[in-house]
N, C-alpha and C positions, 0 to 999 in steps of 0.2 A: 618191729612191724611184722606183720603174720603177713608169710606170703600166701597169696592165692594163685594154686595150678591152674592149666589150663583144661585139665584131666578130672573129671573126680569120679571113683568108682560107684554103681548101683547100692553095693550090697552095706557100702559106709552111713548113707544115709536113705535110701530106697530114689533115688531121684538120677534122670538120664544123665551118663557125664556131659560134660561141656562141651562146648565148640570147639574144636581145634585152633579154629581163625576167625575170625571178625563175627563172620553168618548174620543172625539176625536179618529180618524184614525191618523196614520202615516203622512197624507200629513200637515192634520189639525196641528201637531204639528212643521212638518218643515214650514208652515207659518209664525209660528211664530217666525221664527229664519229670516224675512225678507230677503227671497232668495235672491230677487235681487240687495238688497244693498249688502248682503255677497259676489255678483259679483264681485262687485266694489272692497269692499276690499280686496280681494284674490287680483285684478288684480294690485291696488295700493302698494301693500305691496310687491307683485313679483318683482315689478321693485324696491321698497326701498331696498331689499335683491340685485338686479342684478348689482344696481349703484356702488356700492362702489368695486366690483370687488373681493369680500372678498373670501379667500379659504376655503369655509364653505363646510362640509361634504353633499351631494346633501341627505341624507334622512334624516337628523338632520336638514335642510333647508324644506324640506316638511313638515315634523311633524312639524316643526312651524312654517308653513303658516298653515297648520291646525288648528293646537292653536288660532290662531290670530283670522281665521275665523268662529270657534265654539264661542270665545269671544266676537265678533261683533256680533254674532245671538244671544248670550244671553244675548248683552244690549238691541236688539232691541225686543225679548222677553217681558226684564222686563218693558221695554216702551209700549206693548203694554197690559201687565196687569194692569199698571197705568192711561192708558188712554183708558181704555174700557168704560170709561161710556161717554165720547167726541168722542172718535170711532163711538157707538151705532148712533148719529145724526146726523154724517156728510155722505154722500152718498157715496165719496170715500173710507171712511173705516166699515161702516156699517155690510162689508161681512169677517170682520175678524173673525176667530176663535173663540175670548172670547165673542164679541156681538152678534155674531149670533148664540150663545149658544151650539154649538159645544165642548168646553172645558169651563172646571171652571177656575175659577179666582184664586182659591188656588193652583190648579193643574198649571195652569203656571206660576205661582211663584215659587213654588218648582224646574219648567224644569228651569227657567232662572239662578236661584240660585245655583242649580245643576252643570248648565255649564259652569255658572261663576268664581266659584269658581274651578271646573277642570280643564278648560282649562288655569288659570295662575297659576295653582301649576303644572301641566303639560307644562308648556313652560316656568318655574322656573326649570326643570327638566331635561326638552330635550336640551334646548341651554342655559340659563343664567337670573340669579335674575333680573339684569336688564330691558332685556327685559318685563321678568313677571311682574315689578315693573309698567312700563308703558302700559301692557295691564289692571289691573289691575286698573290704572287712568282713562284708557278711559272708562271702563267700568263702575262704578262711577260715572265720569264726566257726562255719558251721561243720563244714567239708573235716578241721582241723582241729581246731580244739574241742569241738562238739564232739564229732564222731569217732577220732580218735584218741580223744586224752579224758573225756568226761564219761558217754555214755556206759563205757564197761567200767567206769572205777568209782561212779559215784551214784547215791540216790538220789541225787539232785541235779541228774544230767537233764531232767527234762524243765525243770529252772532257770541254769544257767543258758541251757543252749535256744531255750525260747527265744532269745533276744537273735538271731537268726532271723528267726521270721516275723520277726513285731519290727523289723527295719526298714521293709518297702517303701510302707509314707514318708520316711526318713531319708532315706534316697530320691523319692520321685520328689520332695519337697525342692532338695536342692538341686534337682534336674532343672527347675522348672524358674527357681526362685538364685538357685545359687550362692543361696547358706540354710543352715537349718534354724528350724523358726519352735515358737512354743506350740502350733499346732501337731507341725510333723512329732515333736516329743513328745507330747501328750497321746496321739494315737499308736504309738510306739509302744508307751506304756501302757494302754490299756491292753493290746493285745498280747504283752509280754505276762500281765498279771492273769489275764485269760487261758493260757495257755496251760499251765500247771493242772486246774481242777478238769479241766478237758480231758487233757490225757490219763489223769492219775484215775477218772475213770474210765478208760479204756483198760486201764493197767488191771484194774481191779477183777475185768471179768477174762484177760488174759493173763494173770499173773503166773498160770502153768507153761504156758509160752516161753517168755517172759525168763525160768527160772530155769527153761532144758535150752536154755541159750546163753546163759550164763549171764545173762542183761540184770543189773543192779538197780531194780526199779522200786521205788518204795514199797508197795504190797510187801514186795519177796522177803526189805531190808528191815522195815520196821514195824509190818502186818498190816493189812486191812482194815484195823481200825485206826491205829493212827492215819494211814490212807485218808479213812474218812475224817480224819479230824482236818486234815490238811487240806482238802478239797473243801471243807464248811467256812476254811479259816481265810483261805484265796479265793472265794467266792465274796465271801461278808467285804473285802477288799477291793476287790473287783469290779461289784456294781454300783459301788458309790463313784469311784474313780473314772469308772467312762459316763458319770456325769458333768464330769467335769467343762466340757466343751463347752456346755451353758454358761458358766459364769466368767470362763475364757473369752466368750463372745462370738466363735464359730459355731457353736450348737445351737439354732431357736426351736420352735415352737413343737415343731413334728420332731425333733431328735429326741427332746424331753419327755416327750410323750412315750415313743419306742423305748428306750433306755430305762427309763422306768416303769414302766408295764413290763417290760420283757427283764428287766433286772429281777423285780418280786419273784415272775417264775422261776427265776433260774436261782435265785436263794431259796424258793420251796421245793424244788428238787434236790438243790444240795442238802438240807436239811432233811428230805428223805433218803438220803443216801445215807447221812450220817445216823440215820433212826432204822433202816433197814439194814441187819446187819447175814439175814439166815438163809442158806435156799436160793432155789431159782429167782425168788421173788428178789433176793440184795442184786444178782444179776442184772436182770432185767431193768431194776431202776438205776443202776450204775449206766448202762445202754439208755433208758431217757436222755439222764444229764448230758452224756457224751453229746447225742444227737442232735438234743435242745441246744448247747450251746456254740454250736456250726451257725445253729439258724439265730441265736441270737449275737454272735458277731457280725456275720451277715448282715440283719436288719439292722444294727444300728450302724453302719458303715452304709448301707443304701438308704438312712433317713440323712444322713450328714449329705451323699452322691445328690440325693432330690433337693434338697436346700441349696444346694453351690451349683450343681450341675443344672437345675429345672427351675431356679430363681422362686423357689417354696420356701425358702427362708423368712421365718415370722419372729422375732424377738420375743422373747415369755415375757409377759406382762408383771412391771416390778424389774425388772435386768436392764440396765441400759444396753 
């Protein structure tokens, strides 16, 4: 395990050394809880609670999307006190908290640790062992063998450790319901097959990043066109599979609708990813896909929220 000082000099990487002690403001520390993924899973985990229809107490269901969501910001925490010193070189995360020496390295290990463990003896407390059992994996899973055992040794870290974050519904299901059902798995897996062409285009237009960090990320491992092949290949997979809902019986009318309109797009932009290979212009359309496909989990996770959550639920005609 690579220690991280609490020191690090200017002239090693051009960036302030670190804190001495704790330091950080308040915001500096919710950075570290990676607000914007915590988005994500609050919004993923809303609908894993709203699917099953469960008659869960409505504040015993908030406290544990709470839970859920203090648990996601304190893997992504302990992820980035593990990867401060690949942080520190890449330009994208260079302005984190721990590299730009705003907080020490001890000190957020302690908050990750803190919250880690709070938040699933708190959601072992408020809803059920289970649940807490499975926040508890993700947490682990991600912090643990993601960040420390996959990301720098394989090209397929961003594969395996997706299932990380395709486990919200998966948790909030059995917050709510107290085992895990085929919905929470079915939205598990869409977002764990989602997750691959996502990133592997981001990888593409950072893969210089990416390679002065020593990150083993497919571009660097296998080149850019296989890249591409593999993003055409978990796409073509991907939007069949979060059609799924429909014949499951939780997805009607307005899901169908979203998921497949917004699925075609997002195969016509992989499919210009995989045809555009030269120049700013393969950039730029690797940055569509990325973009596009934020908003297309998004929307089909807020057509499923309007059906369960807004009683918009219509049955497609021809499906019982």
């Amino acid at each position: 395990m690579a220690t991280l000082t609490t020191t690090l000099a200017v002239d090693e990487i051009g960036f302030p050394a670190r804190a001495e002690a704790g330091g950080g403001e308040v915001r500096d520390y919710l950075a570290l809880l990676k607000p914007r993924v915590m988005v994500l899973v609050v919004f993923t985990a809303l609908v894993g609670m709203l699917v099953p229809h469960a008659a869960a107490n409505p504040v015993i269901a908030g406290a544990s999307l709470l839970m859920i969501a203090i648990g996601a910001g304190a893997s992504g925490c302990l992820n980035m006190w593990w990867d401060a010193d690949i942080d520190a070189v890449m330009s994208r995360t260079r302005t984190r908290p721990i590299p730009a020496g705003r907080i020490a390295p001890d000190s957020a290990l302690a908050f990750g640790l803190t919250l880690s463990i709070g938040s699933v003896l708190a959601l072992g407390l408020i809803a059920n062992w289970l649940a807490s059992g499975l926040l508890a994996f993700t947490i682990v899973f991600y912090a643990v063998l993601y960040s420390m055992g996959l990301k720098r040794r394989t090209d397929q870290n961003i594969v395996i450790g997706g299932l990380a974050g395709a486990l919200p519904p998966v948790v909030a299901e059995a917050a709510v319901t107290g085992s895990v059902g085929v919905a929470g798995l079915t939205l598990c897996l869409i977002i764990f097959l989602w997750t691959p062409p996502h990133f592997w285009a981001l990888a593409l237009v950072k893969s210089e990043d990416y390679a002065r960090a020593g990150i083993p990320m497919m571009p660097n491992v296998r080149g850019p066109d296989a890249t591409r092949t593999h993003i055409l290949v978990y796409s073509l997979i991907v939007v069949p599979v979060a059609l799924l809902p429909v014949p499951l019986g939780f997805g009607g009318l307005l899901y169908a609708i979203v998921a497949g309109v917004l699925g075609l797009a997002m195969l016509a932009l992989a499919v210009k990813v995989y045809r555009v290979r030269v120049g700013d212009e393969a950039s730029r359309v690797a940055m569509q896909l990325f973009g596009f496909s934020i908003l297309y989990l998004f929307a089909i996770f807020a057509a499923l929220l309007a059906e369960h959550g807004l009683g918009l639920f219509r049955s497609v005609p021809g499906l019982l």
